[in-house]
C-alpha positions in Angstrom: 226.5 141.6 144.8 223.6 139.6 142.9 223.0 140.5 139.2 218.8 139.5 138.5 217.3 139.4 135.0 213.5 140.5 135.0 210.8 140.7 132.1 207.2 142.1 131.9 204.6 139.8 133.1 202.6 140.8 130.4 199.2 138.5 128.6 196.5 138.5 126.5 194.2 136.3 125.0 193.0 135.9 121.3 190.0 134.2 120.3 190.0 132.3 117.2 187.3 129.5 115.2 189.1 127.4 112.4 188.1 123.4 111.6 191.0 121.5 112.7 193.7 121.9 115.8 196.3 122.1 113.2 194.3 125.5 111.7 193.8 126.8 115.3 197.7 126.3 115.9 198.1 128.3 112.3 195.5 131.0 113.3 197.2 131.6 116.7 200.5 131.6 116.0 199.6 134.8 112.5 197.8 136.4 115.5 200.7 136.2 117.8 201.8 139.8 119.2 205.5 140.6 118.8 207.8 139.7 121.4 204.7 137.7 122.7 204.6 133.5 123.1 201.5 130.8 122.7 201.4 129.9 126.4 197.9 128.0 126.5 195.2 127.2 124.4 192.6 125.1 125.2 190.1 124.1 122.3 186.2 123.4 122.3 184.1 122.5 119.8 181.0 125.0 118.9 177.8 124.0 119.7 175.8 122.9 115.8 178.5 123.6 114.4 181.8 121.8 113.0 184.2 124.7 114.2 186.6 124.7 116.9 187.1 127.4 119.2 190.5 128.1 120.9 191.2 131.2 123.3 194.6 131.5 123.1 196.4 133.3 125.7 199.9 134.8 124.8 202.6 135.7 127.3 205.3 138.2 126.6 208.5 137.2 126.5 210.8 140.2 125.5 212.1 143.0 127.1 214.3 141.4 130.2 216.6 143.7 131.3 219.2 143.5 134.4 219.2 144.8 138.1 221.9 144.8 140.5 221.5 144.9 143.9 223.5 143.7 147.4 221.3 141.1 148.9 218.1 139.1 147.8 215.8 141.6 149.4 217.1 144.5 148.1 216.9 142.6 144.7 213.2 141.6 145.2 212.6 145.3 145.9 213.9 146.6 142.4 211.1 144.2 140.8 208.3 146.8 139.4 204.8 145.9 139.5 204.2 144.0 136.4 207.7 142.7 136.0 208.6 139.2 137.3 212.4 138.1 138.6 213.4 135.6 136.6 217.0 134.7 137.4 219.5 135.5 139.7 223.3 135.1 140.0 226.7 136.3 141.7 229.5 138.5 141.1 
């Protein structure tokens, strides 16, 4: 019997403007859906301007619950769409 643990592969991105990474960190992480983690956030500066634009993209990272099934591909097949496997073990 294998046991898996599977999550919703869940994102979404945020824009935000602040004038300093360590405001854009600040910014992202107040604008952070619940259950949801910073995964990636890659800065530019704005053209004329002093501001510095981040799309921040948040994965979720709640929600796992447990499956239970005989062998691997019957496991695999339990995984809705949306969902991701992310650990398997053994009774």
């Amino acid at each position: 019997m294998l046991i898996g643990t599977i999550r919703p592969r869940e994102t979404t991105t945020v824009d935000v403007e602040a004038h300093s990474l360590a405001e854009v960190h600040k910014v992202l992480q107040q604008r952070a859906p619940a259950g949801f983690e910073l995964t990636d956030a890659p800065v530019r500066m704005s053209n004329g301007t002093t501001l510095l634009a981040a799309a921040g993209t948040f994965a979720r990272r709640d929600g796992t619950r447990g499956i239970e099934a005989a062998d691997m591909a019957a496991l695999r097949a339990q995984v809705p769409d949306g969902w991701v496997l992310l650990h398997v073990r053994s009774t």
